[in-house]
C-alpha positions as CSV (number, residue, x, y, z in Angstrom):
1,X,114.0,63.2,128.2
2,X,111.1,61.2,127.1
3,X,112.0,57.4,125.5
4,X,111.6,56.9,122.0
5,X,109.3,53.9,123.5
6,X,107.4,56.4,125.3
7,X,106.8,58.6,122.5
8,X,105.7,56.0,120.5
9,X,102.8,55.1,123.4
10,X,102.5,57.7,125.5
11,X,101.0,56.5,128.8
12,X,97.7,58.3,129.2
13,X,97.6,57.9,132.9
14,X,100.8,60.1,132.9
15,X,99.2,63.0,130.4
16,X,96.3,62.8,132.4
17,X,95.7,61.5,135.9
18,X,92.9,60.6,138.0
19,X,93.3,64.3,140.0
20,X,93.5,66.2,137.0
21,X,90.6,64.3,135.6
22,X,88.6,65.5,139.2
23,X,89.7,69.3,138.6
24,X,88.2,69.5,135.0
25,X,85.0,67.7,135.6
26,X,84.6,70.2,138.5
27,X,84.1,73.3,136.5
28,X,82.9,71.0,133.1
29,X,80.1,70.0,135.5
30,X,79.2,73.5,136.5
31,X,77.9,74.1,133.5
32,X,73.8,73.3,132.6
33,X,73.2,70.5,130.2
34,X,70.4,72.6,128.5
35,X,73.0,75.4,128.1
36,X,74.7,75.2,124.5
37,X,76.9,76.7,121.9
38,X,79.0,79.6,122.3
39,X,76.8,80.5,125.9
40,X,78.2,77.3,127.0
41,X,81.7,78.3,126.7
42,X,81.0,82.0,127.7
43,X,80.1,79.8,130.7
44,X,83.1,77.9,130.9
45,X,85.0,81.4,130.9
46,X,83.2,83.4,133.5
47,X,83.9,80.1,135.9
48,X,87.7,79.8,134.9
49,X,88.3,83.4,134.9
50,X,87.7,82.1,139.4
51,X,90.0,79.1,138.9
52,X,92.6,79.1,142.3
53,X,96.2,78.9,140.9
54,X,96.5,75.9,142.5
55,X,93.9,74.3,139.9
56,X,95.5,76.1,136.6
57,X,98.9,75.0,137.7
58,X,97.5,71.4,137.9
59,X,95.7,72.3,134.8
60,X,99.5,74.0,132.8
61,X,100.8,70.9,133.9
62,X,98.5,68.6,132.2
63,X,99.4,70.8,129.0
64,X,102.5,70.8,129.3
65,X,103.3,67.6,129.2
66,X,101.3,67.4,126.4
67,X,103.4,70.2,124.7
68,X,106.9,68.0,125.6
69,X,105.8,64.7,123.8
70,X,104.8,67.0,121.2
71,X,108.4,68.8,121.0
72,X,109.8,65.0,121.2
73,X,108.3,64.0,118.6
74,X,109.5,67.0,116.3
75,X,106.0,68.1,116.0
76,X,105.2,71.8,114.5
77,X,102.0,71.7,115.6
78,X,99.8,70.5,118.2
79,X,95.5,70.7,117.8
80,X,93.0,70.7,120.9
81,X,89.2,71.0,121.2
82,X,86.5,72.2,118.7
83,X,84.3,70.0,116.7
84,X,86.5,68.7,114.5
85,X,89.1,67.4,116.6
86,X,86.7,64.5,117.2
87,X,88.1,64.4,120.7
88,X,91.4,63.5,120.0
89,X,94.7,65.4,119.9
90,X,96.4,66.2,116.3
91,X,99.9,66.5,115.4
92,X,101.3,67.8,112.2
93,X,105.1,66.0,112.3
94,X,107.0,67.0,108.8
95,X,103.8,68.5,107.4
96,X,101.8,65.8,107.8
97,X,98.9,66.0,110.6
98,X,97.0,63.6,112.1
99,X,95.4,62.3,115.6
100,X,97.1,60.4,118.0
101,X,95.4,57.6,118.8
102,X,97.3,57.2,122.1
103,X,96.6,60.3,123.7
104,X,94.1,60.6,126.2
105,X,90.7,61.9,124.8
106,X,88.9,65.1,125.8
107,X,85.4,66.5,125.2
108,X,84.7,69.7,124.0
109,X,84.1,71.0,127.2
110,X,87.3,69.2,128.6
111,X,89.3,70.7,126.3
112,X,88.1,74.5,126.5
113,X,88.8,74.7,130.5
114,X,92.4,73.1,129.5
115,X,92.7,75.9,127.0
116,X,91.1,78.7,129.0
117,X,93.4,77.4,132.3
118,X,96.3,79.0,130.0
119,X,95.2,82.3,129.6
120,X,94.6,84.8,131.6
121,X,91.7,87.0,132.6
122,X,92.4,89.8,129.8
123,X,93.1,87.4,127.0
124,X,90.1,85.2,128.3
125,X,87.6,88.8,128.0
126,X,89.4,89.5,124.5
127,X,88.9,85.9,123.0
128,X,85.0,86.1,124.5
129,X,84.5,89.1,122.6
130,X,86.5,88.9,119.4
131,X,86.4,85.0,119.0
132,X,89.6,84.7,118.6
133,X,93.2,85.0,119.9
134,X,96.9,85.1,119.3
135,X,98.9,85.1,122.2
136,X,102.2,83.1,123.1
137,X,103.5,80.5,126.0
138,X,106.3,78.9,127.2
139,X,106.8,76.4,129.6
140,X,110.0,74.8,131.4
141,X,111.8,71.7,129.9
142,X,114.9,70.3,132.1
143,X,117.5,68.8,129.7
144,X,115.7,69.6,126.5
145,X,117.7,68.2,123.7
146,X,117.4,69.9,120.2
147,X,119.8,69.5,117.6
148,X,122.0,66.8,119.5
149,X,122.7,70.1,122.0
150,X,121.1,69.6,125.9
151,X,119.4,72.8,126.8
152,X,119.2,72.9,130.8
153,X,116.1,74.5,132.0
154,X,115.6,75.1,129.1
155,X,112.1,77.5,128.8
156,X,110.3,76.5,125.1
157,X,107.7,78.7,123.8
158,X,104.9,78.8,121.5
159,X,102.7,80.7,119.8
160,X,99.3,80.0,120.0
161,X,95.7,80.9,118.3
162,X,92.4,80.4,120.8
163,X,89.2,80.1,118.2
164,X,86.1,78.9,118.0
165,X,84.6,76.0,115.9
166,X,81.2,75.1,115.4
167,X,80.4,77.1,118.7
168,X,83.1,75.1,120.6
169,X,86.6,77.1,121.6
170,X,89.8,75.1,119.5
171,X,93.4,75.8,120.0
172,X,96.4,75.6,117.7
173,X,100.0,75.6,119.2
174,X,103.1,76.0,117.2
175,X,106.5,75.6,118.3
176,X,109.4,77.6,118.1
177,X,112.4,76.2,118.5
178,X,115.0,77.2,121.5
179,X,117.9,78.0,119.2
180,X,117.7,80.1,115.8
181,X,119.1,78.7,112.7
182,X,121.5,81.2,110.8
183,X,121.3,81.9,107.7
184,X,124.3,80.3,106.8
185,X,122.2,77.1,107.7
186,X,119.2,78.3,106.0
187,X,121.9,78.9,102.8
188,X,121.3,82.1,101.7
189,X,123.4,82.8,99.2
190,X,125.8,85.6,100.1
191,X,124.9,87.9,98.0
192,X,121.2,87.8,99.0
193,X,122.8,88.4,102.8
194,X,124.2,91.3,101.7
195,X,121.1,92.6,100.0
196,X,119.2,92.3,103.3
197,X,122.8,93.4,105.2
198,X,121.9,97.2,107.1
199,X,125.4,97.2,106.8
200,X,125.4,97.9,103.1
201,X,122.1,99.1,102.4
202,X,120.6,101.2,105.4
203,X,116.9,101.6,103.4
204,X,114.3,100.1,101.9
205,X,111.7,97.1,102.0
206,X,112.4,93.2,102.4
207,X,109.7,91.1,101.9
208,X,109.9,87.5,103.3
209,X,106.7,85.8,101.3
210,X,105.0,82.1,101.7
211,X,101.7,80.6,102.8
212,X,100.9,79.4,106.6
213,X,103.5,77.4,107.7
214,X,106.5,77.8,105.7
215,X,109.3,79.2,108.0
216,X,108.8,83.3,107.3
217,X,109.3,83.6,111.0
218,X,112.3,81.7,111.4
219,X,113.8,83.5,108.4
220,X,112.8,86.5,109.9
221,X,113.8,85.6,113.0
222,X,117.4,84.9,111.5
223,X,117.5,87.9,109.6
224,X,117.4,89.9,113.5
225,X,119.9,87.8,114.9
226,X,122.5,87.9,111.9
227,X,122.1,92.0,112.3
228,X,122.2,91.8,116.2
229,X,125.4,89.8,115.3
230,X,127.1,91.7,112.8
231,X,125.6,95.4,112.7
232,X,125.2,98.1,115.1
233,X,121.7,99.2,115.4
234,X,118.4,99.6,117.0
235,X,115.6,97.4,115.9
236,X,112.2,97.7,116.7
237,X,110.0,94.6,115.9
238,X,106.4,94.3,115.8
239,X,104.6,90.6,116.8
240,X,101.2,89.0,116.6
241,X,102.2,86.9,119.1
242,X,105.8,87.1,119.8
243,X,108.0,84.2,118.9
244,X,111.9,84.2,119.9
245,X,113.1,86.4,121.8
246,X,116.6,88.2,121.6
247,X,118.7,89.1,123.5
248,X,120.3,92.8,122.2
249,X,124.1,91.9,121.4
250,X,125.8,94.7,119.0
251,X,122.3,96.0,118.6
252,X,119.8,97.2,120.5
253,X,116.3,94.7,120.4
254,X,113.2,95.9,121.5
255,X,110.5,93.6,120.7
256,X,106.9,94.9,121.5
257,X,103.3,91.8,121.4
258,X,100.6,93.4,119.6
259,X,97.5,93.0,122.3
260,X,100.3,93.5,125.2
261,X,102.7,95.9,124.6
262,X,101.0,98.3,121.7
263,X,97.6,97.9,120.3
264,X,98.1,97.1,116.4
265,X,100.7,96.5,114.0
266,X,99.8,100.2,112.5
267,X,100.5,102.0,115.9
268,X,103.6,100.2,116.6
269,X,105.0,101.0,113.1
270,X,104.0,104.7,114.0
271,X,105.3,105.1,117.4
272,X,108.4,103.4,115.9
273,X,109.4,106.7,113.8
274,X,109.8,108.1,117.5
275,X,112.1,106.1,119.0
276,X,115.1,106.5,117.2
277,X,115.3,102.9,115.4
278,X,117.7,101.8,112.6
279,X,115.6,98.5,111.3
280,X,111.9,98.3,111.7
281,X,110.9,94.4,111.7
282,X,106.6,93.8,111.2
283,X,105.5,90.6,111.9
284,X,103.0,91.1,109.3
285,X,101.8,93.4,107.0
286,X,98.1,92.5,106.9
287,X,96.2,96.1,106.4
288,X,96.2,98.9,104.1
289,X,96.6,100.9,107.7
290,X,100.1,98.9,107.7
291,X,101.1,98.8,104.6
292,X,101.5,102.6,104.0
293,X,102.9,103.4,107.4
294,X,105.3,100.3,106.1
295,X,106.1,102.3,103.7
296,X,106.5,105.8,105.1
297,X,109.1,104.0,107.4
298,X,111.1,103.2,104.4
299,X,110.5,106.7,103.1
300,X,112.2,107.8,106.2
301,X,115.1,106.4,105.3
302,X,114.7,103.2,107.8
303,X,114.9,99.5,106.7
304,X,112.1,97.5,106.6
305,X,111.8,93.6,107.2
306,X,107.9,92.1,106.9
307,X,105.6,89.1,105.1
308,X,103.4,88.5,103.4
309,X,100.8,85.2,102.7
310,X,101.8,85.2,99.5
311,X,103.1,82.0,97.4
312,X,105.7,83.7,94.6
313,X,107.4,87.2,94.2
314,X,105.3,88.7,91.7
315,X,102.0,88.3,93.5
316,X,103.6,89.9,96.5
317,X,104.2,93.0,94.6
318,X,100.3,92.2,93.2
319,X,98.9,91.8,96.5
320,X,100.8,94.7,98.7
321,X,98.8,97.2,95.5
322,X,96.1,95.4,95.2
323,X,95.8,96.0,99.0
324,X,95.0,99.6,99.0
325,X,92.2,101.8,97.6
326,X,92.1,102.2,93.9
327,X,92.6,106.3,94.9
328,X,96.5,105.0,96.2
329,X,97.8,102.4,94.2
330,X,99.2,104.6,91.4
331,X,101.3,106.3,94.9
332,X,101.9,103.3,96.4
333,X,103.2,101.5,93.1
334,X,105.9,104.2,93.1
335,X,106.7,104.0,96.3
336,X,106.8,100.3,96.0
337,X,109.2,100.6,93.3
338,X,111.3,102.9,94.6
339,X,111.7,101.4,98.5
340,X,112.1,97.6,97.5
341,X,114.7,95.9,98.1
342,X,114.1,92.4,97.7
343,X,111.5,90.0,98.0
344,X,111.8,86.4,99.5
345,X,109.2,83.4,98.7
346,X,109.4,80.6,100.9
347,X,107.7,76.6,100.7
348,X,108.5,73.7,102.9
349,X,109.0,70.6,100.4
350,X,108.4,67.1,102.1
351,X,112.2,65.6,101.3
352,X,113.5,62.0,100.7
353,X,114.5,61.8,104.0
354,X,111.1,62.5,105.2
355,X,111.5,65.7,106.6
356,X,110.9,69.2,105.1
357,X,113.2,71.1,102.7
358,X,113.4,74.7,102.6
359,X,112.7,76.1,98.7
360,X,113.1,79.8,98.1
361,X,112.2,82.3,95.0
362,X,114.4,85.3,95.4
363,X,113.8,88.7,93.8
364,X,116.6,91.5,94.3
365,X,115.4,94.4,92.9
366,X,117.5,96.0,90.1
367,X,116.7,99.1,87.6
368,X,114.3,96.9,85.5
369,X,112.6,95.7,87.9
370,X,111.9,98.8,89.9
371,X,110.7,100.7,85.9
372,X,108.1,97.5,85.7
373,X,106.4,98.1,89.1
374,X,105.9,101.7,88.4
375,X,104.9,100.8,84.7
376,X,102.4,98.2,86.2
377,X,104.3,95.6,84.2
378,X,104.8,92.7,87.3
379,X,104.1,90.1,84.5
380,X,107.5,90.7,83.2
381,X,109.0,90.3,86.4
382,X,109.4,86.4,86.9
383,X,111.4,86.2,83.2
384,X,113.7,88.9,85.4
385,X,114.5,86.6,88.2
386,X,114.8,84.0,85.8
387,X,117.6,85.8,84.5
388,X,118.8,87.3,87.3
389,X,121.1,84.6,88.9
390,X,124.6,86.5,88.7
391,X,123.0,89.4,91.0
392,X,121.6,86.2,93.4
393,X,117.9,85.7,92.0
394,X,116.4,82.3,91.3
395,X,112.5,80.9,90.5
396,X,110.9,78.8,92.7
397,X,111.0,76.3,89.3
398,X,115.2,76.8,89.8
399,X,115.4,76.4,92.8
400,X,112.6,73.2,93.0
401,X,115.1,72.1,90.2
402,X,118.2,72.2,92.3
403,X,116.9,70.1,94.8
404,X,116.2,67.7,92.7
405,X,119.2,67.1,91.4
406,X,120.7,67.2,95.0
407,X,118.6,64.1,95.2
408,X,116.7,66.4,98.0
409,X,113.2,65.8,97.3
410,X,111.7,63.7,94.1
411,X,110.6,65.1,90.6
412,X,107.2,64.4,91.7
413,X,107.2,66.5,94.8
414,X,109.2,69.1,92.8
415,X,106.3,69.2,90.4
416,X,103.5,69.4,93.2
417,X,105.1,72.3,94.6
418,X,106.0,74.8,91.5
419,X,104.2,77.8,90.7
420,X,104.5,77.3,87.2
421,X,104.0,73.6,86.5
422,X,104.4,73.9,82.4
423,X,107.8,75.7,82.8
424,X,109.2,73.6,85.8
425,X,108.4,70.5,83.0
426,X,110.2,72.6,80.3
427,X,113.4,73.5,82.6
428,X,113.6,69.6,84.1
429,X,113.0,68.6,80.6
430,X,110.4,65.8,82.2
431,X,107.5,64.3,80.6
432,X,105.1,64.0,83.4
């Protein structure tokens, strides 16, 4: 393990040394000076699509060390090359982001062959083309320590995004942590587990909702394990890029990478229907193409598990209509109504203690909700989770309120971070 000395000043000779330095200015100083923009890094790609293995392994090892002070320092999220890194490296640590001064610099140039020496030739042609690209990595950590628990060998992954940025490629790496939290630690309340439980209802759509960043794969994530631990079934998920990976317990786990083991989120939801599965899981539901087949799964009698970037329960149901063609969203409505099960909104609320706090809006669906979907009533629906607490709904105001008063996270975060600022003041009973 890396010191907490070390983290604090990371010795840039050791991130960086004078060989790696040599193998990056090599193919950096290939390239024409009079050559710019995006032909510069198309470029940069042609000549690292001919890189030796024993230059990207020098090159993965450069990154990966960056990746392990990042993991040390509890980051989510590490930043790399495009115009407005300025050069530097970027951490977001407990929502906050920001460069790290003592990291070792790189140009734009430096930092695309670090990023291209990651990928290979396909996902090099696919990010030329379509600008950008989702993929994952992982990389070995010896006596990795997460959670006071020493992982040996332990092999870390993250999901990444390639893009471009003022004509110069970027990269975004996100960590996903080596062991899942339940969802007994995520405390969900039992009878929201046994909503989403295939074990006592075998149909229907769960939505888990929340902008970028906010845990809806780890939740997600959770929800597949506590089924792989306590049901018997076959689920089939759908990634963009895969995350953890699980290993099939009482059920059977296939996980399938859109871009490497089907081609979209709609065929993989399709070829699902033929291959016998209990619980289809979608990484997201981002199309109209995927929202119906989505649905038509449910129809089936399957159980469905997807998100949504959405920031509260009712513009889920809003968006997932507002989705389709004005020809379908009469259909769609009913179908909505009659194949949802619940819908989960997630934010991460900077706590007390400095870290990030988990706050939840929960709708279960009940007769009266289900009759105001298909009477395209969805206004009426937050004063129905407000009410809804002895079947295990809450409000995002509620729940903002609870951890409050758990001393959790302050009145003025609470506030920042409510949907409904003029009712979270009424139900605090704040002046602020």
């Amino acid at each position: 393990m890396i010191t907490e000395n070390e983290i604090a000043k990371p010795d840039q000779e050791n991130i960086v040394g004078t060989e790696d330095r040599k193998i990056i200015n090599k193919y950096v100083s290939i390239v024409p000076a009079h050559i710019k923009g995006p032909d510069r890094v198309s470029l940069l790609m042609r000549q690292c699509m001919e890189m030796p293995v024993s230059d990207r392994v020098q090159l993965n090892n450069v990154v990966n060390r960056l990746l392990r002070i990042m993991v040390d320092k509890e980051a989510s999220d590490i930043e790399l090359g495009g115009y407005g890194s300025n050069d530097q490296v970027w951490l977001r640590i407990y929502g906050k982001k920001e460069p790290v001064l003592d990291f070792p610099k790189f140009t734009k140039d430096e930092a695309a062959v670090l990023i291209l020496s990651i990928l290979n030739d396909k996902q090099i042609g696919m990010l030329d083309v379509l600008k950008n690209l989702d993929f994952s990595y992982s990389f070995e950590y010896p006596d990795y320590l997460f959670s006071d628990k020493t992982f040996e060998n332990a092999e870390l992954r993250m999901r990444g995004d390639a893009y471009f940025d003022v004509d110069c490629l970027a990269m975004n790496m996100r960590s996903i942590v080596p062991e899942l939290r339940t969802l007994e630690q995520l405390e969900f309340p039992p009878k929201v587990v046994k909503a989403l439980s295939f074990n006592y209802i075998k149909q229907g759509l769960v939505l888990i909702t929340g902008v970028t960043g906010t845990g809806k794969s780890t939740t997600l994530d959770a929800i597949v394990e506590w089924h792989n631990q306590n049901s018997n079934a076959h689920i089939v998920t759908i990634a963009s890029p895969l995350e953890y990976v699980h290993k099939s317990r009482k059920c059977m786990v296939r996980q399938r990478e859109v871009g490497r083991d089907v081609k979209s989120f709609h065929e993989g939801v399709v070829q699902a229907l033929r291959q016998d599965l209990d619980i289809m899981v979608i990484g997201e539901m981002r199309d109209q193409a995927t929202i119906l087949a989505a649905l038509e799964v449910t129809d089936t009698g399957h159980k469905v598990f997807s998100t949504l970037h959405t920031s509260s329960a009712v513009e889920s149901l809003d968006r997932i209509i507002a989705e389709v063609n004005d020809v379908e969203q009469e259909r769609v409505r009913i179908r909505l109504a009659d194949t949802l099960t619940a819908v989960i909104s997630q934010k991460l609320v900077p706590g007390l203690d400095g870290k990030l706090i988990l706050a939840r809006e929960i709708l279960i669906a009940n007769a009266s909700i289900r009759a105001a979907i298909k009477n395209n009533n969805t206004s009426e629906i937050y004063m129905m989770i407000n009410a809804g607490s002895p079947e295990g709904m809450i409000t995002m105001e509620q729940d903002l309120k609870r951890l409050y008063l758990q001393k959790k996270i302050s009145l003025e975060m609470a506030l920042q971070y409510a949907n409904n600022k003029d009712l979270f003041k009424q139900i605090i009973g704040a002046s602020l």
